[in-house]
N, CA, C and O atoms as a Tinker XYZ file with bonds, in Angstrom:
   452  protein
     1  N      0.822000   -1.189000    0.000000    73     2
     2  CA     0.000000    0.000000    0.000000    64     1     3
     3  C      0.870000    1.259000    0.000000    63     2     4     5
     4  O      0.490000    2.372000   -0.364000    81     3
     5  N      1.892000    0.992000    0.382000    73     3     6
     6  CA     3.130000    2.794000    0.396000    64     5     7
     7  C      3.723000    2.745000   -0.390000    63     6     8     9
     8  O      4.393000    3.763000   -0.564000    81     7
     9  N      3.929000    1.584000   -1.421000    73     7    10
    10  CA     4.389000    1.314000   -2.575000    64     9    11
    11  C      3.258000    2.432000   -3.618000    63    10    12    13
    12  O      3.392000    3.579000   -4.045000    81    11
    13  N      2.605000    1.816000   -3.677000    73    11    14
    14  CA     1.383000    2.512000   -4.684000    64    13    15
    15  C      1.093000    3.983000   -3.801000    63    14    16    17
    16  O      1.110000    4.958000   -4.553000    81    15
    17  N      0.905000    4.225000   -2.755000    73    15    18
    18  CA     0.996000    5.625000   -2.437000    64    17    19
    19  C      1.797000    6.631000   -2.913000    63    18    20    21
    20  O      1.310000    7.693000   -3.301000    81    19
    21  N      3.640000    6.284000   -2.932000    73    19    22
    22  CA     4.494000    6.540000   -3.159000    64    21    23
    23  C      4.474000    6.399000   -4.753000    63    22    24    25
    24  O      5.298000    7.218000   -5.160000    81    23
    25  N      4.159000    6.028000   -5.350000    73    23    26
    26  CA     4.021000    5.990000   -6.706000    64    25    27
    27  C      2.804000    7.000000   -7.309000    63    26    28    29
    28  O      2.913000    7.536000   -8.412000    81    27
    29  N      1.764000    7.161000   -6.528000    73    27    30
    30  CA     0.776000    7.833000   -6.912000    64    29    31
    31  C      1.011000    9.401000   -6.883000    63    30    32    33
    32  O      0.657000   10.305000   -7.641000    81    31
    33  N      1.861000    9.361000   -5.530000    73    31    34
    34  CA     2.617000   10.802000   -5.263000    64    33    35
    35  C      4.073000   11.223000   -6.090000    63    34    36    37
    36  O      4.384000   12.322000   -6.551000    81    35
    37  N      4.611000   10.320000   -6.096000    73    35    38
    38  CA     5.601000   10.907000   -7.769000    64    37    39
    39  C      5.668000   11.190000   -8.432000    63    38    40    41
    40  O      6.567000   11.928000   -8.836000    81    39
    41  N      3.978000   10.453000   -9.477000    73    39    42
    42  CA     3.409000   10.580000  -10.522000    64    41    43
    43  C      2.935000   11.941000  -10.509000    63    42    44    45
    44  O      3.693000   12.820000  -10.920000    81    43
    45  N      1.877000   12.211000  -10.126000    73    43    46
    46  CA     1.547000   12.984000   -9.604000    64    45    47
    47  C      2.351000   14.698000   -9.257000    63    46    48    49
    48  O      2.031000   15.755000   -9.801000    81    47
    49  N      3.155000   14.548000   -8.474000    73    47    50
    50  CA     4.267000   15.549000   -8.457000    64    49    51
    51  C      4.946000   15.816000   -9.557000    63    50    52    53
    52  O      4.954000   16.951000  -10.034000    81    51
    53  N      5.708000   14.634000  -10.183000    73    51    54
    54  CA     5.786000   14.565000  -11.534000    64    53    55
    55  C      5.276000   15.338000  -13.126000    63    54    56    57
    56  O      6.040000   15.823000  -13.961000    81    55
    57  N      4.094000   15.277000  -13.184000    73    55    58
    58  CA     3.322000   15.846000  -14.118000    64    57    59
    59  C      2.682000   17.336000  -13.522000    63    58    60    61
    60  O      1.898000   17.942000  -14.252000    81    59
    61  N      2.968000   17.788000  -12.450000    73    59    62
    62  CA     2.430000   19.037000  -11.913000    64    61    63
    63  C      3.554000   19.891000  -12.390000    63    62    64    65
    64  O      3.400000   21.020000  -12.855000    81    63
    65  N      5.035000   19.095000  -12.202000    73    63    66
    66  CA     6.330000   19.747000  -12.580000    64    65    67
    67  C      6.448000   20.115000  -13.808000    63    66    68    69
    68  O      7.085000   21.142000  -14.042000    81    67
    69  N      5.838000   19.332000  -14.921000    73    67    70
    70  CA     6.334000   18.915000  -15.840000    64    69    71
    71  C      5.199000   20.062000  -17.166000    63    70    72    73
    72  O      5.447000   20.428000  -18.315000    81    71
    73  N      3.917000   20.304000  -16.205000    73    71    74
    74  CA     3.022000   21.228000  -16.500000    64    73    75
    75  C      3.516000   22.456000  -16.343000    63    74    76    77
    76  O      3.511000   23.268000  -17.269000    81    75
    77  N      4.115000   22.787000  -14.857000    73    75    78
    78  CA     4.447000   24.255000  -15.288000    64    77    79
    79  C      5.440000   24.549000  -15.484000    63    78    80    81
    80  O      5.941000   25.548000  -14.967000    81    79
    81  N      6.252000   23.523000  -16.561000    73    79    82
    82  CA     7.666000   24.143000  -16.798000    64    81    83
    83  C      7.573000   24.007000  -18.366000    63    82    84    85
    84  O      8.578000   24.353000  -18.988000    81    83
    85  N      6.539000   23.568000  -19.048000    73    83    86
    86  CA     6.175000   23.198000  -20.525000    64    85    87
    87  C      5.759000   24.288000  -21.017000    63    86    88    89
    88  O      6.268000   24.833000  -21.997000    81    87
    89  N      4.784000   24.711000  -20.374000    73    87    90
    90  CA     3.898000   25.452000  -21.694000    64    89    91
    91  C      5.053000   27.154000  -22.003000    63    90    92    93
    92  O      5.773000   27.769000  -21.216000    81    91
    93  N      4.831000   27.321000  -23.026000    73    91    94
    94  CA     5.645000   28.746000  -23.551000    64    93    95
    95  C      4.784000   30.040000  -23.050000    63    94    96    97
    96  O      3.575000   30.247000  -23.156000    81    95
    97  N      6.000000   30.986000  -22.362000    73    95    98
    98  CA     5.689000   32.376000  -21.790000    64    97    99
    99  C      4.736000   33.342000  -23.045000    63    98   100   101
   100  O      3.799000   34.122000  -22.877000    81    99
   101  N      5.484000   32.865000  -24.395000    73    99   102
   102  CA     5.250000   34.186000  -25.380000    64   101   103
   103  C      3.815000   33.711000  -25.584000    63   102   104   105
   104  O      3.552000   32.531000  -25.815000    81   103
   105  N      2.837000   34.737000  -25.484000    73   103   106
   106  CA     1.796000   34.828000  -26.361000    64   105   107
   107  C      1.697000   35.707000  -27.367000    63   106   108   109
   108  O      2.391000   36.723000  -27.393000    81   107
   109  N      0.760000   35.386000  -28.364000    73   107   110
   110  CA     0.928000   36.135000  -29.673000    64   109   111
   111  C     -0.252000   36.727000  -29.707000    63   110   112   113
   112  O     -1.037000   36.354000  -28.834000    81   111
   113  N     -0.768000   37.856000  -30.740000    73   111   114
   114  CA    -1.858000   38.805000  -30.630000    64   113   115
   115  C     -3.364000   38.396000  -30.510000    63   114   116   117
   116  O     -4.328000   38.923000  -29.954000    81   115
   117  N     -3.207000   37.338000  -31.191000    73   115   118
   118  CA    -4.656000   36.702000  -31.394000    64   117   119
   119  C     -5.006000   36.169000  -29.803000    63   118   120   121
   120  O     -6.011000   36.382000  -29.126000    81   119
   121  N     -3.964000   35.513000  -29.534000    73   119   122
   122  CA    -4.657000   34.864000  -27.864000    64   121   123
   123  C     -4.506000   35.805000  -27.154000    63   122   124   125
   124  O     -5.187000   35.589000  -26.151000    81   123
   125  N     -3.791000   37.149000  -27.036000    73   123   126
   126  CA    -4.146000   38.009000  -26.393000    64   125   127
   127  C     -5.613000   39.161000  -26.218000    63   126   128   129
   128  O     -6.143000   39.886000  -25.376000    81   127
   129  N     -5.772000   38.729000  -27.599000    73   127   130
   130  CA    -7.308000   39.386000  -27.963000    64   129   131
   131  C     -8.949000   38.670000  -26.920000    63   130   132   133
   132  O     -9.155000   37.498000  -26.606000    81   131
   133  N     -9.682000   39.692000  -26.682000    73   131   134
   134  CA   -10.788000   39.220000  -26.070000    64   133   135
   135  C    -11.617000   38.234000  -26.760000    63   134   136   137
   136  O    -12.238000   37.330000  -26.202000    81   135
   137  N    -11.583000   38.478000  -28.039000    73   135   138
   138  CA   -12.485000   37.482000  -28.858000    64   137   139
   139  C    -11.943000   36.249000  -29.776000    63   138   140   141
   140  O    -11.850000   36.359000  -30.998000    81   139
   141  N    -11.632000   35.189000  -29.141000    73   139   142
   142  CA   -11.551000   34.314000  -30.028000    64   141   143
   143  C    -11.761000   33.112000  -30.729000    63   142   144   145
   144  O    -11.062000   32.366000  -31.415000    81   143
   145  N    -13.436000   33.161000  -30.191000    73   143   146
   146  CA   -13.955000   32.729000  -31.602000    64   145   147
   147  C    -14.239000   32.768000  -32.499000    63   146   148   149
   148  O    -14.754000   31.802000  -33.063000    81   147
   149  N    -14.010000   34.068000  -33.133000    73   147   150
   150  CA   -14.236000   34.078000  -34.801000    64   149   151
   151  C    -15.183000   35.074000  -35.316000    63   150   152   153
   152  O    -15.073000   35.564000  -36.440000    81   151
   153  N    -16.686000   35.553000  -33.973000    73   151   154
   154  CA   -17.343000   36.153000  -34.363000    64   153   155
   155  C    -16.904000   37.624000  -34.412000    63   154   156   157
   156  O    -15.764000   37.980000  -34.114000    81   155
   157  N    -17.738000   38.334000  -34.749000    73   155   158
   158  CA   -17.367000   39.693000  -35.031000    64   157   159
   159  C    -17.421000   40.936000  -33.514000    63   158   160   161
   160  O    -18.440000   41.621000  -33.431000    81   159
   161  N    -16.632000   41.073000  -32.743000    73   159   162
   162  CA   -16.964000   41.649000  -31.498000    64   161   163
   163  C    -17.570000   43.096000  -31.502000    63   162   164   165
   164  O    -17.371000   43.856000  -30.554000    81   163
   165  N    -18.351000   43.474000  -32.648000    73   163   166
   166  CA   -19.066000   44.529000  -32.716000    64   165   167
   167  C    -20.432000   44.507000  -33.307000    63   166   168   169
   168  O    -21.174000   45.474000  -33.482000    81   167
   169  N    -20.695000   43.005000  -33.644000    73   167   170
   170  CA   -22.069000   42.474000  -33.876000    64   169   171
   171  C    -23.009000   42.202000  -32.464000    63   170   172   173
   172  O    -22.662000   42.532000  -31.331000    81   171
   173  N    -23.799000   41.777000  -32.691000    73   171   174
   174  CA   -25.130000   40.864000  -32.180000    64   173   175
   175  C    -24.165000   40.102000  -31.727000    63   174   176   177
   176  O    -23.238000   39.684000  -32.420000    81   175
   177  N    -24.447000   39.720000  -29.694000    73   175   178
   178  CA   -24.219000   38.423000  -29.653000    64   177   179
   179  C    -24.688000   37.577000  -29.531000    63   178   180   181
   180  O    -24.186000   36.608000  -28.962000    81   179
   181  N    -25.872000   37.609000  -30.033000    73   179   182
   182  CA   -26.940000   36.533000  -29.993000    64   181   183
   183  C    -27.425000   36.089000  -31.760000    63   182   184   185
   184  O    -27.994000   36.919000  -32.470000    81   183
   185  N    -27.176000   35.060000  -32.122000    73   183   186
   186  CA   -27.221000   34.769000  -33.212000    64   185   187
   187  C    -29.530000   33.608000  -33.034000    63   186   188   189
   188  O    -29.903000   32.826000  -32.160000    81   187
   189  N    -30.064000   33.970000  -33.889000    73   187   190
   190  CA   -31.167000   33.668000  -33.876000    64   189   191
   191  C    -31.355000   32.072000  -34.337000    63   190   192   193
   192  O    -31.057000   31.710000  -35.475000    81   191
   193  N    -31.794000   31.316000  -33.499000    73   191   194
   194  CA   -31.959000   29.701000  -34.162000    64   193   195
   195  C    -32.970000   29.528000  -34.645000    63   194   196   197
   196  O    -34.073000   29.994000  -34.361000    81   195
   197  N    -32.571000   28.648000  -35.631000    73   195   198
   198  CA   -33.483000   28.341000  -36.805000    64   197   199
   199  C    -34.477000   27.185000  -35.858000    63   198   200   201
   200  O    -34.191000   26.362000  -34.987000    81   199
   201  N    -35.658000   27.566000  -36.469000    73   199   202
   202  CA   -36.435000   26.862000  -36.450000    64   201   203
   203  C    -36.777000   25.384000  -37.065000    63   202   204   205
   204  O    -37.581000   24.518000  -36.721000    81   203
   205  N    -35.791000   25.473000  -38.151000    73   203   206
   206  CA   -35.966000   24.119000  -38.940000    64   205   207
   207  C    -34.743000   23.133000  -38.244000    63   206   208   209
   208  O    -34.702000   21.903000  -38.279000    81   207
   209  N    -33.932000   23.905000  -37.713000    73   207   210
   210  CA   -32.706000   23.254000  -37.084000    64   209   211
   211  C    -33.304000   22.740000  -35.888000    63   210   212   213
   212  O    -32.821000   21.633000  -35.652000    81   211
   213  N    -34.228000   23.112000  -34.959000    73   211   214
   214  CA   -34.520000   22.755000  -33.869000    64   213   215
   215  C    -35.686000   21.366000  -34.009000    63   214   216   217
   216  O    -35.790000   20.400000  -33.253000    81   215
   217  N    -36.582000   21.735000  -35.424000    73   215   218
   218  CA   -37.729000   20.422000  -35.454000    64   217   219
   219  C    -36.663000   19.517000  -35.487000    63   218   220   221
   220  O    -36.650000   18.669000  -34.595000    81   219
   221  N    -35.184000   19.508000  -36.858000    73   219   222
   222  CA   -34.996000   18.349000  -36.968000    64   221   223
   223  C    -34.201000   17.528000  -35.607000    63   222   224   225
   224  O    -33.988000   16.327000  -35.444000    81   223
   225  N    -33.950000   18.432000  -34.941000    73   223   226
   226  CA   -33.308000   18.086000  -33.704000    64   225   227
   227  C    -33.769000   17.023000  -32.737000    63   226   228   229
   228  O    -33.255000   16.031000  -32.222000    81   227
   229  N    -35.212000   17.761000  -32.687000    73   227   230
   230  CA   -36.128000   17.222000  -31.719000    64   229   231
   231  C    -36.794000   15.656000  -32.891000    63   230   232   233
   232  O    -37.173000   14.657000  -32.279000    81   231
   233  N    -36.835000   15.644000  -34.013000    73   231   234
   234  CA   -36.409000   14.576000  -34.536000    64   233   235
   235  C    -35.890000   13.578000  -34.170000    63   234   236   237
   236  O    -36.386000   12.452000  -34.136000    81   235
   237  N    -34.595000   13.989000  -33.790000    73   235   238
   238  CA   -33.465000   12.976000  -33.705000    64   237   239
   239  C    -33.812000   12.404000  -32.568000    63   238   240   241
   240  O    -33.828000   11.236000  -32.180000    81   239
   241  N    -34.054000   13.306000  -32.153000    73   239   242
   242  CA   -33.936000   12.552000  -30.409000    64   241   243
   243  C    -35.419000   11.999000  -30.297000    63   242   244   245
   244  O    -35.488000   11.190000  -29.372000    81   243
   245  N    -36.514000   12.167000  -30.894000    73   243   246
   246  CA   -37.635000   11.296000  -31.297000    64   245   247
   247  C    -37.478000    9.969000  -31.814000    63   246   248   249
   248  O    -38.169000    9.010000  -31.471000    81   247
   249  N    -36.379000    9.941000  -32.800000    73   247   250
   250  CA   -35.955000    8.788000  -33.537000    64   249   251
   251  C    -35.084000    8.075000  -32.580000    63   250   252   253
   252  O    -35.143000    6.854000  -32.433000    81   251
   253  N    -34.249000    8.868000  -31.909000    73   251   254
   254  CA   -33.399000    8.194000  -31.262000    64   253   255
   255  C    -33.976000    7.363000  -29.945000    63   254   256   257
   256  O    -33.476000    6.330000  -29.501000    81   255
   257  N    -34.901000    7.908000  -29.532000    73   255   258
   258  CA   -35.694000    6.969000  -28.335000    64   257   259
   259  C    -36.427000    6.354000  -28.930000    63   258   260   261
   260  O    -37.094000    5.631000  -28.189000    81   259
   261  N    -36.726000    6.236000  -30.234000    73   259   262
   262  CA   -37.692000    4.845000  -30.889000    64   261   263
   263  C    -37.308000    4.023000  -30.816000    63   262   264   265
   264  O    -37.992000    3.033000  -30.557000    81   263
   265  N    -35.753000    3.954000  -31.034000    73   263   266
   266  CA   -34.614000    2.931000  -31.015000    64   265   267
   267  C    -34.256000    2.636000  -29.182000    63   266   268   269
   268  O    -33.534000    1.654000  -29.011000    81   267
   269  N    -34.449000    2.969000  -28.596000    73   267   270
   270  CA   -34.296000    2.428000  -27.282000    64   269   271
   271  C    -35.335000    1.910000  -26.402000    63   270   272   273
   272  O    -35.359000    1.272000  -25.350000    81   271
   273  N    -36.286000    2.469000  -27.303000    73   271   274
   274  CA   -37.829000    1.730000  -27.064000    64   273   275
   275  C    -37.864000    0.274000  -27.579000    63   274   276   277
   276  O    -38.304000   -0.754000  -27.064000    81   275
   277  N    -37.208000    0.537000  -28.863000    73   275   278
   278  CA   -37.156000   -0.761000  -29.292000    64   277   279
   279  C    -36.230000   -1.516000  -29.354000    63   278   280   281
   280  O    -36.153000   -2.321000  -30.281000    81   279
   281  N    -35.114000   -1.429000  -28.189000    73   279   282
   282  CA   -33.584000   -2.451000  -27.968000    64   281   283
   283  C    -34.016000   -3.229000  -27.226000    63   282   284   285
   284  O    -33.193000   -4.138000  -27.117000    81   283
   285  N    -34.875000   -3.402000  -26.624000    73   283   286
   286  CA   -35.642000   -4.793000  -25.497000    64   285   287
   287  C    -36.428000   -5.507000  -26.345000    63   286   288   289
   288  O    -36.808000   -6.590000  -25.900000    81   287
   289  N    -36.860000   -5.141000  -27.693000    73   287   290
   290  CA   -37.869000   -6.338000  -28.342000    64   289   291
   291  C    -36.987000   -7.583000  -28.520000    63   290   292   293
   292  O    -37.894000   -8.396000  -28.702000    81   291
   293  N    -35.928000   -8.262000  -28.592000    73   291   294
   294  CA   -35.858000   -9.509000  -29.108000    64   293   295
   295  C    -35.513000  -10.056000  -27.755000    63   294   296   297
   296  O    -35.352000  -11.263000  -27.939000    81   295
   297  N    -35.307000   -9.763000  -26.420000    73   295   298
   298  CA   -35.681000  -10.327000  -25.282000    64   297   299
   299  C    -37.303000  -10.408000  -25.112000    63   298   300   301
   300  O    -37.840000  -11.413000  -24.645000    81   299
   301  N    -38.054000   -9.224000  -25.548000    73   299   302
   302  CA   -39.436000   -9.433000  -24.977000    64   301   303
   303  C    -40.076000  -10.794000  -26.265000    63   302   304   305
   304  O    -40.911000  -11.517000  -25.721000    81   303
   305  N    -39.936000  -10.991000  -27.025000    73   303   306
   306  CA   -40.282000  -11.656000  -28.367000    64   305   307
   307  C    -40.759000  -12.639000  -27.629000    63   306   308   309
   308  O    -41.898000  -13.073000  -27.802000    81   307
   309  N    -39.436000  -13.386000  -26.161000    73   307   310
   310  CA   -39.097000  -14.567000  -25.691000    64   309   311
   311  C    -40.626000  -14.695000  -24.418000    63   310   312   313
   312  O    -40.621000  -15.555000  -23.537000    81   311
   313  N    -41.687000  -13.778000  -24.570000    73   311   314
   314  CA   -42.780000  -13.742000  -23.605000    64   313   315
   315  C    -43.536000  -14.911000  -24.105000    63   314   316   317
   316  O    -43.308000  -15.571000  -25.118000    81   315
   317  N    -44.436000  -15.053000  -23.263000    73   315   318
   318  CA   -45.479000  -16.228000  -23.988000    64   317   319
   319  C    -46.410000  -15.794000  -24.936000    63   318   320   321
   320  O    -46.927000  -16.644000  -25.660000    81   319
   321  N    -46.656000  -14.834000  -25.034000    73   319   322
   322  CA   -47.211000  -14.131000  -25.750000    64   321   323
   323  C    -46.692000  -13.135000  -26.736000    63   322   324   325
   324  O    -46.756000  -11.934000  -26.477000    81   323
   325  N    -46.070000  -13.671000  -28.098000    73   323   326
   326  CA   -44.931000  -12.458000  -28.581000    64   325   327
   327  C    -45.781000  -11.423000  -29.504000    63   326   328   329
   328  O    -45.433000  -10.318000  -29.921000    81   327
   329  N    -47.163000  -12.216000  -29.718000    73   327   330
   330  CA   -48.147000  -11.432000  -30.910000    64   329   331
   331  C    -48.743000  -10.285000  -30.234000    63   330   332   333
   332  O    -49.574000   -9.667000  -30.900000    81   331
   333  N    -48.447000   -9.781000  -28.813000    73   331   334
   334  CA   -49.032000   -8.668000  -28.111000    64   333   335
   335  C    -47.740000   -7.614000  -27.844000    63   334   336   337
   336  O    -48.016000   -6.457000  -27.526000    81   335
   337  N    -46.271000   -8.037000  -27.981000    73   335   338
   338  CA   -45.046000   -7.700000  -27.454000    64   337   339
   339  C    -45.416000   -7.384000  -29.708000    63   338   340   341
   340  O    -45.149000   -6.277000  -30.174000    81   339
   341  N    -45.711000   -7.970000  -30.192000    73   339   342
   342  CA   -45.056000   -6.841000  -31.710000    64   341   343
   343  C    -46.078000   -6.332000  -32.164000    63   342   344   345
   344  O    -46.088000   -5.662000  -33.197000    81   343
   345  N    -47.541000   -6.688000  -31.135000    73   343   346
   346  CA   -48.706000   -5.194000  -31.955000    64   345   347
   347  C    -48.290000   -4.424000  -31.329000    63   346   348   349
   348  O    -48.705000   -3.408000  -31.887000    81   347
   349  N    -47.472000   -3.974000  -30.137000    73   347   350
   350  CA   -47.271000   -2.810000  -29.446000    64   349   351
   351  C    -45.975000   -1.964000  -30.219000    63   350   352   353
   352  O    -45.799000   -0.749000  -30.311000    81   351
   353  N    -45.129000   -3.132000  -30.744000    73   351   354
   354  CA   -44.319000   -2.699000  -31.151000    64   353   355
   355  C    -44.422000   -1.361000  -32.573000    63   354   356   357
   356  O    -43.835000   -0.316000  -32.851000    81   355
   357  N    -45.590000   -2.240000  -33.181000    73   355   358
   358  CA   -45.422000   -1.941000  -34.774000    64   357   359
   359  C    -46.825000   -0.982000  -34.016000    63   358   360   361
   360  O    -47.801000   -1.132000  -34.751000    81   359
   361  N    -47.045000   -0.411000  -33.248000    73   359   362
   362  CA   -48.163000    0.604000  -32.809000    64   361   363
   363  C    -46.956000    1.926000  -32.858000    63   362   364   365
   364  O    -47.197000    2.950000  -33.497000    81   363
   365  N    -45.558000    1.721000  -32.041000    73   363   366
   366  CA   -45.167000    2.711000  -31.605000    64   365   367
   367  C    -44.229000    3.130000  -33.148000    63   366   368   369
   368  O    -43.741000    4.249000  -33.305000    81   367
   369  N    -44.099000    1.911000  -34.277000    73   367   370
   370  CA   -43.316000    2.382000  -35.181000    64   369   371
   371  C    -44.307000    3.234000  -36.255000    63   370   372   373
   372  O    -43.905000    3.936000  -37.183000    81   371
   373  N    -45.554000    3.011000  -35.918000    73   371   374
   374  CA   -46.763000    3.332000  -36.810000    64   373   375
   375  C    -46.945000    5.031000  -36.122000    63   374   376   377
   376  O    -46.653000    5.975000  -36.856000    81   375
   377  N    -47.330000    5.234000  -35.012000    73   375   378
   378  CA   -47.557000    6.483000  -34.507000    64   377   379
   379  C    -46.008000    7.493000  -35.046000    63   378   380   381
   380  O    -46.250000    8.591000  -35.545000    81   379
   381  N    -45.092000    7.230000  -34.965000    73   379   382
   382  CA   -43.293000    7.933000  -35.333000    64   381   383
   383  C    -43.632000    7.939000  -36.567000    63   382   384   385
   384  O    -43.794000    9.102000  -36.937000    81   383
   385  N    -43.897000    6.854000  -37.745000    73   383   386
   386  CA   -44.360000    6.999000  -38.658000    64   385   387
   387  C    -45.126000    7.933000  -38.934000    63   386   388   389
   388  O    -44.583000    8.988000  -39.261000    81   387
   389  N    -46.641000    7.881000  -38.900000    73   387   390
   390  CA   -47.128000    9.134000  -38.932000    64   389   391
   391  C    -46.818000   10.286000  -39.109000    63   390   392   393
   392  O    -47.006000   10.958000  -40.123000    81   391
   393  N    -46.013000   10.782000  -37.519000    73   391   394
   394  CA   -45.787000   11.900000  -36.859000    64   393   395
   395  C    -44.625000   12.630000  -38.159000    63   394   396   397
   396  O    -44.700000   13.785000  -38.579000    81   395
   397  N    -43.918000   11.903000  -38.460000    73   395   398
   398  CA   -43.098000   11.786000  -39.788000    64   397   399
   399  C    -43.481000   11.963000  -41.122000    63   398   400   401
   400  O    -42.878000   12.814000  -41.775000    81   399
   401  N    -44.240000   11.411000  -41.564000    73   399   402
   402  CA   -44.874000   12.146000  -42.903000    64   401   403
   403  C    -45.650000   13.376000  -42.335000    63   402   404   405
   404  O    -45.437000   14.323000  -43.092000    81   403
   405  N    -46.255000   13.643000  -41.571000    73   403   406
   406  CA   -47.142000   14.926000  -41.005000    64   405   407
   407  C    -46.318000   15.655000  -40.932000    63   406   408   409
   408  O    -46.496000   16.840000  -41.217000    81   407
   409  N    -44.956000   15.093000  -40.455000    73   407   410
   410  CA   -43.864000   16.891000  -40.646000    64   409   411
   411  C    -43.508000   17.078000  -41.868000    63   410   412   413
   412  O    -43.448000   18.234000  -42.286000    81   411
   413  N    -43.156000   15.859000  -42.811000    73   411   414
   414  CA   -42.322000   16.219000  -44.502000    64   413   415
   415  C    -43.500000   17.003000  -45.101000    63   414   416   417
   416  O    -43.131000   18.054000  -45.624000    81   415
   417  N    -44.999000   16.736000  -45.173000    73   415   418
   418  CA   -46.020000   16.905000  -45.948000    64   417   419
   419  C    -45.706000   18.587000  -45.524000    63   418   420   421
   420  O    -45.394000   19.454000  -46.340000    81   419
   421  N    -45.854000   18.763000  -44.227000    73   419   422
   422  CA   -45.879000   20.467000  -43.669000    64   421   423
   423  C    -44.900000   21.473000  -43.954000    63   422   424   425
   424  O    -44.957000   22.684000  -43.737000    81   423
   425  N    -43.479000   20.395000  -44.766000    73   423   426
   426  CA   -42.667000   21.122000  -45.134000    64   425   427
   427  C    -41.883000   21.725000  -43.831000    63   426   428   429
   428  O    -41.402000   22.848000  -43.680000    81   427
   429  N    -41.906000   20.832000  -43.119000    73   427   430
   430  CA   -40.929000   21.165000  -41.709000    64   429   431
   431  C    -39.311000   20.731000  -41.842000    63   430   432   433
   432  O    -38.462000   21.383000  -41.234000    81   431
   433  N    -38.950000   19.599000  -42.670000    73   431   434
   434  CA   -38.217000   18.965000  -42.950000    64   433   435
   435  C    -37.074000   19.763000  -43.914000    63   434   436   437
   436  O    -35.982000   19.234000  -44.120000    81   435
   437  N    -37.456000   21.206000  -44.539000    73   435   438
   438  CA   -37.079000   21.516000  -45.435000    64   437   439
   439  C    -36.105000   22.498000  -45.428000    63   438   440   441
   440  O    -36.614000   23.543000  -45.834000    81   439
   441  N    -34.933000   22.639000  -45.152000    73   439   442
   442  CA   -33.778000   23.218000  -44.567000    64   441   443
   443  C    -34.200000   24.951000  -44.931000    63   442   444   445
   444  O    -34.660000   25.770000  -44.136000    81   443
   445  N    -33.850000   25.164000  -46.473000    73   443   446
   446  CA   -34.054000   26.245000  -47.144000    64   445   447
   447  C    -35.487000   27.047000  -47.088000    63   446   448   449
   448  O    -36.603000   26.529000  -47.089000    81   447
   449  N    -35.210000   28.255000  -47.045000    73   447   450
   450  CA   -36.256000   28.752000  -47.277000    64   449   451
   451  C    -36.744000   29.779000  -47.977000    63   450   452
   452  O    -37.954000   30.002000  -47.984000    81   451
């Protein structure tokens, strides 16, 4: 156990040393500047989200819990009853379905505008 203590504390000490004797003093203009990500520091800082960016979002993550809804069907299959375990199933792929052509038809889907 003072083996591995003693090792944990070397290490340790080690890379604390080794951190502040690495990185370089000089900085150059850009990292000295307040802004550096890219935007313009005399604009808006609030950039407006798209609306089409957010349906398809909420999409994903619609789609994406269909799929975790449906990672237990080939354990549940194994019920005594599997013809009630895949009307439920093909209920919840039928309703996403739906909900899915009801957005392409509405033109929600449609990036450009």
């Amino acid at each position: 156990m003072i083996i591995i203590m003693f090792t944990m504390l070397s290490i340790s000490s080690l890379l604390i040393l080794l951190n502040l004797w690495l990185p370089t003093t000089t900085q150059d203009t850009e990292k000295l500047s307040p802004y550096e990500c890219g935007f313009d520091p005399l604009g808006t800082a609030h950039v407006p989200l798209s609306l089409q960016f957010f349906l398809i979002a909420i999409m994903f993550l619609l789609f994406d819990l269909e799929i975790a809804l449906l990672l237990p069907l080939p354990w549940a299959m194994n019920n005594p009853t599997p013809t009630t375990t895949l009307a439920w199933t093909l209920l919840i792929i039928i309703i996403l379905l739906l909900g899915f052509i009801y957005e392409w038809a509405q033109g929600g889907l449609e990036w450009a505008e």
